[in-house]
C-alpha positions in Angstrom: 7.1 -9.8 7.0 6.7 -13.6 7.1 9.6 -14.0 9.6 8.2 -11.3 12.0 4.5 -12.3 11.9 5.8 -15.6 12.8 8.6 -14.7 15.6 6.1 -11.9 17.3 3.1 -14.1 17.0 4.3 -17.4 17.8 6.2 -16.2 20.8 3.1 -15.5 22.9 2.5 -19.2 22.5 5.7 -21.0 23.2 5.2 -21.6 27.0 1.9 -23.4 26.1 2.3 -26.6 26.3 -1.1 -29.7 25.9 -3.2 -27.1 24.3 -2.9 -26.5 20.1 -3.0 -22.5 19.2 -5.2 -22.5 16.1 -5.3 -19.4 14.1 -7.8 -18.8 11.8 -7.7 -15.9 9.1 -10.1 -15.4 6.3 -8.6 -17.1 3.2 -9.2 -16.4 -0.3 -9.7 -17.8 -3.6 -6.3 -15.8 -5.2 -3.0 -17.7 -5.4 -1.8 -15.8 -2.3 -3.7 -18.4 -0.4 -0.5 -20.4 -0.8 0.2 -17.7 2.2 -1.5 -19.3 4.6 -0.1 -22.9 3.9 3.6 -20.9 3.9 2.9 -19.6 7.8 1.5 -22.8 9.4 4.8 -24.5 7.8 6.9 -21.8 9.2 4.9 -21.3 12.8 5.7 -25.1 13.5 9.0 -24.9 12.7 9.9 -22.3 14.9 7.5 -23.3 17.9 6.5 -27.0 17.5 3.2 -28.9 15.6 1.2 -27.6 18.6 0.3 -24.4 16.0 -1.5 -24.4 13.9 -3.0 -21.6 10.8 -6.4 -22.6 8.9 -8.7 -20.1 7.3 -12.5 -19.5 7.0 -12.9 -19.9 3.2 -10.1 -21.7 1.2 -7.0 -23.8 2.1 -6.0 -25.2 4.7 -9.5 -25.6 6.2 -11.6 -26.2 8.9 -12.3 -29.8 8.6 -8.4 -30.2 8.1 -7.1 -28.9 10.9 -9.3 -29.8 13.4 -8.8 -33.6 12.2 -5.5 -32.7 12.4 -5.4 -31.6 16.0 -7.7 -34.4 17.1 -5.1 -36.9 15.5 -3.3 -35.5 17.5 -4.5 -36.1 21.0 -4.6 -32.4 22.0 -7.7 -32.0 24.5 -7.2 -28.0 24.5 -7.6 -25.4 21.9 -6.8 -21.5 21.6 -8.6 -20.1 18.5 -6.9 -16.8 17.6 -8.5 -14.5 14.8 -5.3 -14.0 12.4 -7.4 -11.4 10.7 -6.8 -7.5 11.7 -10.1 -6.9 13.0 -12.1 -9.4 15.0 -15.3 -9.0 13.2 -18.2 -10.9 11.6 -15.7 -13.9 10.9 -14.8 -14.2 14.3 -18.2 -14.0 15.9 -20.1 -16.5 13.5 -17.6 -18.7 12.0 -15.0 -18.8 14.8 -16.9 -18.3 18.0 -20.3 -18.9 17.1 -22.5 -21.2 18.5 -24.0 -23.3 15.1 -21.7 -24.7 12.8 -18.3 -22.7 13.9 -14.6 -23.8 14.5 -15.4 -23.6 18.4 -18.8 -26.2 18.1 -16.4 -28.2 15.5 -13.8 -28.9 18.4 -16.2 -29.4 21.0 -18.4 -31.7 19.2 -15.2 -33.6 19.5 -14.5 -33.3 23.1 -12.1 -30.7 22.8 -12.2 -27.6 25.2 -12.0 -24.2 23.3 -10.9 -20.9 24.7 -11.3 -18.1 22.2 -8.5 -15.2 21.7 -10.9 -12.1 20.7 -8.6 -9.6 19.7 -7.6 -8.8 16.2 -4.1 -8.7 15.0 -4.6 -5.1 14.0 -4.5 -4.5 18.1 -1.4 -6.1 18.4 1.7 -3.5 19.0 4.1 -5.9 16.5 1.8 -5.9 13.8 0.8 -2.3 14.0 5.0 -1.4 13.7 4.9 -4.2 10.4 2.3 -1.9 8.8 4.1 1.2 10.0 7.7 0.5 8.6 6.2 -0.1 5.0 4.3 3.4 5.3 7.7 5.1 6.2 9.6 3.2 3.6 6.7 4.0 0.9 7.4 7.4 2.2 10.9 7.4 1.6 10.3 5.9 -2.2 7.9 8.3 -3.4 9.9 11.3 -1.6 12.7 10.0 -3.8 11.5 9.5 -6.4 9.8 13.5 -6.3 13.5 14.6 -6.4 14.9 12.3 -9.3 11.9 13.5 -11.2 12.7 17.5 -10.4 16.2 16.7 -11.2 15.8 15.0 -14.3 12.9 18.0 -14.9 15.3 20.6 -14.6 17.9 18.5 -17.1 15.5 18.2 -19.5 15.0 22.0 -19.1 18.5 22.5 -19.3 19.1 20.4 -21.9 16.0 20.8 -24.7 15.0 24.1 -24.0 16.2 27.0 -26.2 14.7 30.8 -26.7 13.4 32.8 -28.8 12.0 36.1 -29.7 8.3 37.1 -30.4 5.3 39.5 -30.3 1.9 39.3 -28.0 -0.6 39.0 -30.4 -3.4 38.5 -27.6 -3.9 38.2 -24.1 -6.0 34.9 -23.0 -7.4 33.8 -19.3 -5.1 32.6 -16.3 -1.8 34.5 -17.7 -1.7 32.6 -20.6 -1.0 34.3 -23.9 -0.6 34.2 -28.0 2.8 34.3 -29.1 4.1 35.1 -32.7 7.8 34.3 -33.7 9.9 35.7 -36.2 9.1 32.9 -38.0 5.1 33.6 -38.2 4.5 30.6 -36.4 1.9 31.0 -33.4 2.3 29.4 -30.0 0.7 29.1 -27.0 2.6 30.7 -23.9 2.3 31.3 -20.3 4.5 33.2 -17.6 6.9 31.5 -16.3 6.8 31.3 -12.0 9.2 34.4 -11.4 7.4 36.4 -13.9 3.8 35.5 -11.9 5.2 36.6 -9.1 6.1 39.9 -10.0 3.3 40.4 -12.6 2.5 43.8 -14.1 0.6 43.1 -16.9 1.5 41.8 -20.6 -0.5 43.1 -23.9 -1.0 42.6 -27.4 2.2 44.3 -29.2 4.5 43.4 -26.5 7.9 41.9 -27.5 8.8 38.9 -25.1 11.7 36.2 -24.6 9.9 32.6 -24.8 11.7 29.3 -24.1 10.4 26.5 -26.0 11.2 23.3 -25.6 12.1 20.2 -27.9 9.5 18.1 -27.2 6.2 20.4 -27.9 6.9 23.3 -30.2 3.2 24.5 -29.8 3.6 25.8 -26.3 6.1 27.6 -23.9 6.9 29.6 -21.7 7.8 33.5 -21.5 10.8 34.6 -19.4 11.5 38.1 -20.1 9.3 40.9 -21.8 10.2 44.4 -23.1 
């Protein structure tokens, strides 16, 4: 993600040459601010010191780079909102007219033009947000059909029947089984059976599959 930001981005700027591209994101107080730092770095390595990434709250700052682009003769500045939307932030603290990025520059004899569009608008950072979707997609559909696999394993693997007895008929097909053994369990149809329902009652002898891991509960298959 870092690599494309950087090659999509920076590219627009590469033909610019006497003016420094600032952008300017939001910044944050979580050790992911080291994020920031890890684009500028990577920005002017690819396309020359002339870029530069500060942030509105955090590190690197506001008073930091625009020392840094003073130092270093530059008389023209692009500020670019490296945020998704070009919001609050970019109207008061980038473009505003008291106390912003844009009055910081020219108070120092630097001209400003302002980039007002948000990277969310930007085609190469829509497709970055896109291909993780699709490749979350692709996990979690995975992931489904390891789980019904292993499911049915387990099934196939724990599950055993046995015989019983309705001994009454509860709500939403679910019933009270007694085995051979006197023991009691809780059962409900199993998804063929639902389909084809005709009714279960009290004295009917059924086929339940129980299963290892709860012997309290299963499921009937087959009824006489």
């Amino acid at each position: 993600d870092y690599e494309a930001v950087v090659q999509e981005i920076g590219s627009k700027f590469k033909e610019l040459e006497n003016q420094a591209v600032v952008l300017v994101g939001h910044g944050t107080d979580h050790p992911v601010w080291s994020s920031y730092v890890a684009l500028h770095h990577m920005f002017r390595e690819r396309f020359g010191p002339n870029i530069y990434v500060g942030v509105v709250e955090g590190h690197p700052s506001r008073d930091g780079i625009v020392n840094a682009v003073i130092r270093s003769g530059i008389k023209r500045v692009l500020l670019v909102p490296f945020m998704l939307v070009a919001g609050n932030h970019f109207q008061e603290d980038l473009a505003g007219n008291e106390d912003s990025w844009k009055t910081n520059f020219e108070e120092k004899g630097v001209v400003v033009s302002v980039d007002p569009t948000g990277l969310g608008y930007k085609r190469e950072i829509i497709d970055i947000f896109c291909r993780h979707m699709e490749e979350a997609l692709d996990v979690s559909l995975e992931q489904v059909r390891k789980t019904s696999a292993q499911n049915r394993d387990m099934s196939k693997e724990d599950g055993y029947e046995v015989q019983g007895v309705v001994s009454q008929a509860l709500s939403n097909a679910m019933f009270m089984v007694e085995l051979k053994d006197s023991h009691t369990i809780l059962a409900h149809i199993s998804g063929s059976m639902r389909r084809h329902f005709v009714g279960i009652l009290p004295g009917d002898k059924v086929t339940v599959e129980l299963f290892s891991h709860d012997q309290n509960r299963g499921r009937i298959i087959f009824f006489d």
